[in-house]
C-alpha positions, 0 to 999 in steps of 0.5 A: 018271872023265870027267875022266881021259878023254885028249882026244886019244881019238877017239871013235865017232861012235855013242859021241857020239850015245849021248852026246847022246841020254842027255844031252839025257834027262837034261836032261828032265823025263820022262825024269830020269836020276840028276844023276852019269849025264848030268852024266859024258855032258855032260862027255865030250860037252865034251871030244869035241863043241865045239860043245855046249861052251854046253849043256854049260856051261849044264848045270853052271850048274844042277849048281853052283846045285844045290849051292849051295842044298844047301849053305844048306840045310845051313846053314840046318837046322845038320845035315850029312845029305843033303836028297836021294839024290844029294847025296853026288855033288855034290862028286864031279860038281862036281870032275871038271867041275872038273878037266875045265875045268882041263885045257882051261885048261892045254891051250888057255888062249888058246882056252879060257881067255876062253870059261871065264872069262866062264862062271864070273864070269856064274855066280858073279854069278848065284850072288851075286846069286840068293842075296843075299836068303837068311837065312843070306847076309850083307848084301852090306856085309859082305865079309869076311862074305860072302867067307867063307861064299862060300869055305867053299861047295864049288860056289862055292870051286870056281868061283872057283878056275877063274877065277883060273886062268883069269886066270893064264893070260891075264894075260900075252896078254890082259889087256884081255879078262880084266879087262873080262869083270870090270868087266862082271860087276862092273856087272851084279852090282854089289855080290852080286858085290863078294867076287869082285872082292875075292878075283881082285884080292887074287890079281893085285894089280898087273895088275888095278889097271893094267888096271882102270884102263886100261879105265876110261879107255878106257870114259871116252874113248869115253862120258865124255870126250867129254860136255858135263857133267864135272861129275857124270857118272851111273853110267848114262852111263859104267857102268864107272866104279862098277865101276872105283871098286868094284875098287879100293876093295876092293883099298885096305885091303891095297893102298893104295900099288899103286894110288898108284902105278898113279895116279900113272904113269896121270897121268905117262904122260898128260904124255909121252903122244904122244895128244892124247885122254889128254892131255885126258881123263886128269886129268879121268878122276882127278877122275871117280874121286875124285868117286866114291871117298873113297878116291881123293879122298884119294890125289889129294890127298896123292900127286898134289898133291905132284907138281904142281909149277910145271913140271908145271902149266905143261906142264898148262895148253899141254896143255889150252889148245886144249880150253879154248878150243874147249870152254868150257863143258866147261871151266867143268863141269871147273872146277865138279867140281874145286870139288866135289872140294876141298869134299869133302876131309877128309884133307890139306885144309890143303896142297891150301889151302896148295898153291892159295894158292902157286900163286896168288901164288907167291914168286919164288925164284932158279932157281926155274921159277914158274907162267905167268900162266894158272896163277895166273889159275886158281888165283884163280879156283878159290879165289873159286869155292871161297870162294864155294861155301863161303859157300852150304853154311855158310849154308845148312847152319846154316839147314837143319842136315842139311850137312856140309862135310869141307873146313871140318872137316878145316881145323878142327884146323888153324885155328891154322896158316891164322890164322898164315898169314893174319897173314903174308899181305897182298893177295888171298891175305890176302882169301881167308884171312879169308873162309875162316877166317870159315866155318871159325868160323861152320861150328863155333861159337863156341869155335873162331872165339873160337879164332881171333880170340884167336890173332890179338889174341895173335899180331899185331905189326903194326896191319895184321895187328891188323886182321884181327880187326876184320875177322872180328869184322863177318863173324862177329857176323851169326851168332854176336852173343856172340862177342866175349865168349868171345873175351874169356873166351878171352883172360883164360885165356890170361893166367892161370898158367902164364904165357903166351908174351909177354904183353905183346903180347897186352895191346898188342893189347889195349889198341890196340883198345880205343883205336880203339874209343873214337876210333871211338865215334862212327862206330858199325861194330861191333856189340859193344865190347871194352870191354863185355865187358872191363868183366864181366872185368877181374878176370882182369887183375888178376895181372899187376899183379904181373908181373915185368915193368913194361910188362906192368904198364903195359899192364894199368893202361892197359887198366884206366884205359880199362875203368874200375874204378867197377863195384861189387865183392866184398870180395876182388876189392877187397882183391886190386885195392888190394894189386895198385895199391899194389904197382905204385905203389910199383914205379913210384916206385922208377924213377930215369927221372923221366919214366917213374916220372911216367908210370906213377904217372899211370896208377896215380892214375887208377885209384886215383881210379875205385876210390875211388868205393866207401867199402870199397875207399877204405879198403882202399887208404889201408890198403895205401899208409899201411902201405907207409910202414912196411914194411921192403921199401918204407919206403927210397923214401920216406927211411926210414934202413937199418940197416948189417945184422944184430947179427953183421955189426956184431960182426964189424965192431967187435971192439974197440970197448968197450960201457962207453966207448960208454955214458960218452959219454952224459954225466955225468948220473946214471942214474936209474930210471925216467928216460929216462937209463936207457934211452940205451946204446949196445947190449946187454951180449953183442950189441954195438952197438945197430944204427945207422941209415944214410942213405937207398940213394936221392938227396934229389930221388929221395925228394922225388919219391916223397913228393911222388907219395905225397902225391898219390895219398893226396890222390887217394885220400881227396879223394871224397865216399863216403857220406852220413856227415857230411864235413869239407872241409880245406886241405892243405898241405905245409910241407916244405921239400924239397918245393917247388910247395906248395899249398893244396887242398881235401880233403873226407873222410867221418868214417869216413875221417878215424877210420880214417886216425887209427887207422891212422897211430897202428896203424902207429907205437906198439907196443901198444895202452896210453895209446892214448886221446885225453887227455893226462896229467900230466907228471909221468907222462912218467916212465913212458911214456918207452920208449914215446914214444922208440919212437914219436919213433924210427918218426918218425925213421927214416921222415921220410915219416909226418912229411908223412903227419901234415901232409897229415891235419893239417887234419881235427880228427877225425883228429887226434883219432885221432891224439893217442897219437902227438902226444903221445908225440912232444910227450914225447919233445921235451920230455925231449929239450929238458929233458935238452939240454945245448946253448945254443940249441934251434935246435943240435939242428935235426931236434928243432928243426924236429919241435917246428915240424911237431908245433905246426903239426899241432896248431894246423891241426886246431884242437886248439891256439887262438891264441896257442899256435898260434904258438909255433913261431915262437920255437922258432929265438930261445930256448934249449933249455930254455925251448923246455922250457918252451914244449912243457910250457904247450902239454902243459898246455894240451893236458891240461885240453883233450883232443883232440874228434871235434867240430869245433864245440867245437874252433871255440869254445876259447880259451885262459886267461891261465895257459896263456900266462903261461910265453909271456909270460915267455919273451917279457920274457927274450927281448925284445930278440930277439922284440919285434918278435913280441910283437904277433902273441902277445898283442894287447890 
């Protein structure tokens, strides 16, 4: 074969001619020779006659052109025959030029090695780019497609194969030439020839990427650098750099970090560099390139941010301070691209943020070198430009549609982080985050700019930070008028369970803006209100009345009182808003800091008082907060006496304590059955002792105060004209004498309320529901209803409170009316205690005493009770126990012939006979000497 012919072999000159001549036959079309004949004498005319080594070489270009189309071909038709009698001497022709080509590499690499490298990269991007349009080439996109089937083609495998080692041969003495001869190829071919590149630089990983970008910026210095326009330089203009960009980009998948690396020394040379060119044209050179790559954009701005560091950026700004001055409006191109480039950052955008933010104003730090003042002036610079250009695609992206901004996306996520920052920020820098974070929202709607104005109301502790918010709000309504309501939606949901961090403050917040939109009613600045869409959303406040903590409590009543809860509401927002108000009411009266208590029952009044515009909810309330009195977890703020505990407790407490004794001490009446007598022992035979009541766990003025406030809020609570059911206007009164600063106020209340508020008090304090009617029997039938009415005078007695409750309605005959099971079992057990009391005077026994004062006075207010009964409470301290009797059984009399009325006229007209008032008159002729001077006010004629 050829290829094993020794080159050192001189061959005769008439051998060479008869080459030449069969050689030059072959290649004409008239005298066509078989393709393994003349391609064998082009060989030996290669080895022996240099200067055809171009014909020769032109010669193979058509030999491996041949093979490639035979090769589609084969592919095309899926059959492995020959389309032709000399295909099956392709394969062999194409190895011993082959191996020809090698031998001159290894033999002469530096005369041979160029002129076979240039050869075989013209070919391969000839082959590349003749064969692009053929069906069974892939596009030129899919390069690990097209690498594919380029490597399983003969012809072209084999070239590929010459050129890299080729490049092996000169990568040590000539790099320069091997890697241009590539970038050439790679422009001219660009992208058919991008598997080449691909594959030589997969093979030379290192030499290539430095080499490529040396060149790179050799071909920048010379077209590019020198240019009046930096911003966007056309591949035109400077050819190489899409070829540089293409390169390294194939390399980036399985070389990412070499080509950091080569970036980063290619940028710290440029520093310590001795040459005044790459000084100024290095940094601009990188920008260049990550204009046109992706890739290296994000590279940049990972590795190279990170490097530049106050020293580095003040070497940088001495270095480029004579191209400043002398080349202004490269300079403002140079500033321009820059801008380019960081709008187009989608991978590391926060820290190139956070890295010009420093920069701008830098923290100074002992030790620490910081940037000089013409660092910092460029940095603000950049990020008024970059604010401002980021003002023109937000706008002008939401008025076309089509652009994308990958700054304002890659910030997205992180839109937490820049809010944070901004709250911490003050000045200039505090500015800028404000107009940036304000893009950030109007480029993603409205759930991430009510993101970030919920972050803010969350997060703020200061009114200067609490400012922001307003701030965004006036940029951010232009585009987008509903976002203050998804900004509320937003914090409502942070305030449902599970719980929030510090609820509190976001409340705080809250309620500080809504008081600076009231003082700034009048100065109409905002578009929308917090207050608006607080009023379609305060049911979501509601949980947290039952916050464990009682300034969040506080807070959300404060925000409700501004809010105002008069707009109509369902049946279970009303009850679940009653039960949260009672409860707060009830945990603000258990204060012992009078002003603080004071303070949070104000608040809770106000509410109470808005929500009791709607006759359903009013109800409901007075429900909640009467049946309050009763309950065991609250009855104690109000005087309620505790047990000592439970039955075992006593037992252990008493051993030796005996039933029997305990039951003597009752007296020496007989027991009779069905008496009163017969329920009076001391406990239940094998339990112990009855239960014995304590005094109250809180001080006299404590409880005080808590009625006094109890008194208040049902006054509050009941004083509103509701509906247009007939109303009774009373005075009420308190006639306790703990409880000073009485006085007369009106109260006006709608039938239904005065019959719910009677029914109630009697629900509350009777065990069931028989003798639950408004008439009185006779006393004689007492006998029978002792167990009851002791139960009722037992409620009363253990919670004092029902006694000023029953005054506050006394007023109102139609609750009274409601209201005459209880009086009556009261009046019942009074009088079986006054019959059976063994003491002289009434006045001994003073609870009973002053219970038989407060019960005629409730009867005679409501008008139940006409003149003179109405004052027989007066006598009650001058007569003994049992005519005291005998005054509770003329009113029971009295009050049996005249049942309670729900009609106030009729009350009006009753008066009373002389034989309701003759055991009167005759208490009054025993007891003369002490109650003459009363005899007048009795009985006047």
């Amino acid at each position: 074969m050829a290829a094993a012919i020794e080159s050192t072999e001189r061959s005769s000159s008439e051998t060479i001619l008869n080459e030449v001549r069969k050689f030059l036959r072959g290649t004409s079309k008239e005298h066509a020779t078989g393709r393994e004949s003349y391609t064998k004498s082009a060989l030996y005319l290669l080895q022996t006659l240099p200067t055809a080594r171009f014909a020769v070489l032109e010669h193979l270009c058509s030999v491996f052109d041949e093979a490639v189309n035979e090769h589609l071909m084969r592919l095309l038709l899926n059959s492995e025959n020959p389309v032709d009698e000399n295909h099956s001497h392709l394969d062999g022709v194409i190895q011993d030029a082959c191996g020809v080509l090698y031998n001159f590499i290894r033999t002469g690499p530096q005369a041979w090695a160029p002129i076979i490298s240039s050869w075989s990269l013209k070919l391969l991007g000839q082959i590349s780019q003749e064969y692009a349009t053929h069906r069974m080439v892939p596009h030129a996109n899919s390069l690990n497609e097209l690498l594919q089937l380029w490597m399983t083609c003969t012809p072209t495998k084999s070239l590929m194969e010459v050129a890299t080692e080729c490049f092996a041969a000169m990568i040590q003495g000539a790099p320069d030439s091997c890697v241009d001869a590539l970038l050439e190829a790679s422009v001219k071919y660009s992208p058919h020839f991008d598997w080449v590149v691909a594959h030589i630089g997969s093979c030379f990983p290192d030499t290539i990427i430095t080499r490529v970008l040396m060149c790179g910026l050799k071909d920048f210095c010379h077209n590019g650098g020198r240019s009046a326009d930096m911003e966007m330089m056309s591949e035109e203009r400077i050819p190489k750099m899409a070829s540089v960009v293409g390169i390294l980009g194939h390399l980036a998948s399985k070389h990412s970090q070499e080509i950091r690396l080569a970036l980063m020394k290619l940028f710290e040379d440029s520093i310590h560099t001795k040459s005044d060119t790459l000084k100024v044209t290095t940094v601009p050179f990188l920008l260049q390139l990550a204009s046109m790559s992706p890739m290296l954009l994000q590279i940049l701005t990972t590795d190279f941010i990170q490097s530049l560091t106050p020293t580095v950026l003040n070497k940088l700004s001495s270095q480029f301070a004579n191209w400043k001055a002398s080349n202004a409006h490269e300079y403002e191109s140079f500033l321009s691209l820059v801008i380019h480039l960081i709008t187009m950052i989608d991978v590391g955008s926060y820290q190139v943020l956070q890295f010009f933010l420093n920069m701008a104003e830098p923290q100074e730090k002992p030790r620490v070198e910081m940037p000089n003042a013409e660092v910092r002036q460029t940095c603000v610079v950049l990020l008024n430009r970059l604010v401002t250009e980021l003002q023109r695609a937000v706008f002008h992206r939401q008025r076309d549609g089509k652009s994308d901004v990958p700054l304002l996306a890659s910030l997205t996520p992180q839109a937490t982080h820049i809010t944070e920052m901004l709250l911490n920020s003050q000045g200039h820098k505090a500015e800028c985050l404000v107009k940036l974070l304000s893009f950030i929202g109007l480029y993603n709607g409205e759930d991430c700019t009510a993101e970030i104005l919920a972050y803010i109301i969350t997060e703020s502790k200061e009114w200067h930070q609490l400012k922001r918010f307003l701030e965004l709000q006036l940029v951010k309504e232009v585009r987008l008028g509903d976002i203050l309501g998804r900004t509320t939606c937003k914090l409502m949901a942070y305030l449902q369970p599970p719980i929030v961090y510090c609820p509190q403050r976001l409340l705080k917040n809250v309620l500080i803006l809504l008081q600076q939109e009231s003082k700034a009613r009048d100065n109409t600045v905002i578009r929308s209100t917090l207050l608006f869409y607080m009023r379609e959303n305060w049911e979501s406040l509601i949980p947290l009345l039952s916050h464990t903590d009682l300034s969040v409590t506080m807070t959300t009543l404060k925000i409700l009182e501004i809010v105002g809860l008069t707009r109509p509401t369902s049946s279970v927002s009303a009850i679940r808003i009653s039960s949260a108000l009672v409860i707060v009411f009830f945990k603000s009266i258990e204060l012992t800091d009078s002003h603080k208590a004071q303070r949070s029952v104000q608040v809770c009044k106000q509410c109470l008082h808005q929500l009791c515009h709607h006759s359903f909810v009013q109800c409901v309330l007075l429900r909640f907060l009467l049946e309050g009195l009763t309950n065991r977890d609250t009855c104690f703020l109000f005087g309620a006496k505790m047990l000592t505990g439970d039955q075992t407790d006593r037992k252990d407490q008493h051993p030796k304590v005996s039933l029997l004794e305990e039951n003597n001490k009752h007296g020496t009446t007989l027991t009779l059955p069905h008496s009163q007598s017969s329920v009076f022992h001391a406990g239940i035979i094998g339990s112990g002792l009855r239960s014995r009541s304590s005094g109250t766990c809180l001080s006299k003025d404590h409880v005080n105060r808590n009625k006094r406030c109890l008194l208040d809020i049902l006054h509050t609570c009941s004083g509103q004209n509701v509906n247009h059911s007939p109303n009774v206007t009373m005075e009420t009164d308190t006639v306790h004498s703990d409880l000073p600063h009485n006085k007369v106020r009106p109260l006006t209340l709608s039938g239904d309320l005065c019959r719910m508020i009677g029914s109630l008090i009697t629900e509350l304090t009777t065990p069931d529901v028989l003798y639950n009617n408004r008439f009185w029997p006779e006393e004689d039938s007492l006998r029978f209803t002792v167990e009851r009415d002791l139960y009722v005078w037992k409620v009363f007695d253990e919670n004092p409170v029902l006694w000023d409750v029953t005054e506050l309605y006394s007023g109102n005959s139609l609750a009274m009316c409601r209201c005459s099971p209880v009086l009556k079992s009261l009046m019942a057990a009074l009088m079986n205690h006054f019959e059976c009391s063994r003491l002289s005077r009434a006045r001994d026994t003073p609870k009973q005493n002053e219970s038989a004062c407060r019960l005629i006075h409730c009867l005679s207010r409501s008008l139940l009770l006409p003149y003179p009964l109405k004052y027989v409470s007066e006598l009650f301290p001058l007569v003994t126990s049992y005519e005291a009797y005998l005054l509770l059984l003329a009113v029971w009399k009295y009050m049996k012939e005249n049942p309670p009325t729900e009609d106030p006229e009729e009350t009006k007209r009753r008066v009373c006979e002389t034989r309701h008032t003759d055991i009167v008159r005759a208490i009054f002729h025993s007891n003369i000497d002490k109650m003459g001077h009363l005899f007048f006010r009795f009985f006047k004629e």
